[in-house]
C-alpha positions in Angstrom: -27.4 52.8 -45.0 -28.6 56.3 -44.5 -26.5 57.5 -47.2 -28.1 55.1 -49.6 -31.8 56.1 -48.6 -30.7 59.8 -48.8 -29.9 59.0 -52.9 -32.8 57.2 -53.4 -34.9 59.8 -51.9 -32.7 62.3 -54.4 -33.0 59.9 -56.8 -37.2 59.3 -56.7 -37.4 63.6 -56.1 -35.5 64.2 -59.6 -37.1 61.6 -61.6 -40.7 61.4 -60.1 -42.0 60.4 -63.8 -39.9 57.1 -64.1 -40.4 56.0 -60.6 -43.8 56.6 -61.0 -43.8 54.5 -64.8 -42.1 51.7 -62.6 -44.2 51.4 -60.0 -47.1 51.3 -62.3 -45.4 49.0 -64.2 -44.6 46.7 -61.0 -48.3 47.3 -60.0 -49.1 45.7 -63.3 -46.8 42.6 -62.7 -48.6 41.7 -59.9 -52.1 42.1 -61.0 -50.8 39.6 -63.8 -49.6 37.4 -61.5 -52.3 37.2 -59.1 -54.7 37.0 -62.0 -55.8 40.5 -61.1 -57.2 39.0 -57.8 -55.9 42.0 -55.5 -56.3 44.9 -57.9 -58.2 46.9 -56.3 -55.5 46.4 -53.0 -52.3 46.9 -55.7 -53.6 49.8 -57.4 -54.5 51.6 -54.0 -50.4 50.6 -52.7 -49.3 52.1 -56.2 -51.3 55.2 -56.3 -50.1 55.8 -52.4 -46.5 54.7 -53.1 -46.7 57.3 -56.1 -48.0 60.1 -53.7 -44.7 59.5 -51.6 -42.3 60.3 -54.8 -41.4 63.3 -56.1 -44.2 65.9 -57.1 -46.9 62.6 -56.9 -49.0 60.8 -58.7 -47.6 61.9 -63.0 -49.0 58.8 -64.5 -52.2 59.3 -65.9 -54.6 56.1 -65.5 
């Protein structure tokens, strides 16, 4: 399991820019979902989710 968390960490390091476009993009999902009930909640989770890939935050809001 450690092997696989190692490449995703790899993974997320490399490519900040899509990981950060899909968790923006996942972010959005649920704010559609919910009826935009929690955004304030899910945009705090994706901005601090986005710190903790790569170089941070690369999409602009």
């Amino acid at each position: 399991m450690s092997d696989f968390l190692n490449k995703a960490k790899d993974f997320a390091g490399k490519h900040d820019e899509q990981v950060d476009q899909g968790l923006e993009k996942a972010g959005d999902q649920i704010d559609e979902r919910t009826g935009a009930k929690y955004s304030q909640h899910v945009d705090r989770g994706v901005d601090e989710a986005q710190k903790r890939t790569g170089e941070g935050d690369t999409v602009p809001r």
